[in-house]
N, C-alpha and C positions, 0 to 999 in steps of 0.2 A: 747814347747807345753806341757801343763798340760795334764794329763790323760782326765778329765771331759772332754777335749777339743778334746782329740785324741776320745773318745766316741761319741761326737758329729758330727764330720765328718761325718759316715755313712749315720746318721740319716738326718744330712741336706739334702745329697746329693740325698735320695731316696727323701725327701719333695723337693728338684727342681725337680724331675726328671717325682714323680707325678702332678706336677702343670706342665708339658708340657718342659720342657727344655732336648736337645737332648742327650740322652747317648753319649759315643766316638764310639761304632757300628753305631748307628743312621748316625752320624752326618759324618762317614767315607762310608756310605752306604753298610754298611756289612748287610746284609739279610739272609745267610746260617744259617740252623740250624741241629745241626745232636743228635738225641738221642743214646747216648751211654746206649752199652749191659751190663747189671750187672750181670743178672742168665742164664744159659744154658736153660729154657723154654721161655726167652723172645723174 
């Protein structure tokens, strides 16, 4: 795999992902979302 190519990856993967094709959360039915703490006010 060429660099150019290894760059590409990313990029296709969100343009399937935005044209409707399922994540592996999606598609294993994982739903959970938890916000992790960064500062001591939040």
């Amino acid at each position: 795999m060429t660099i150019d190519q290894t760059g590409d990856n990313p990029i296709d993967m969100i343009a399937r992902t935005c044209n409707g094709c399922l994540t592996a959360a999606k598609a294993l039915l994982h739903e959970e979302f938890v916000m992790t703490k960064r500062y001591r006010s939040a």
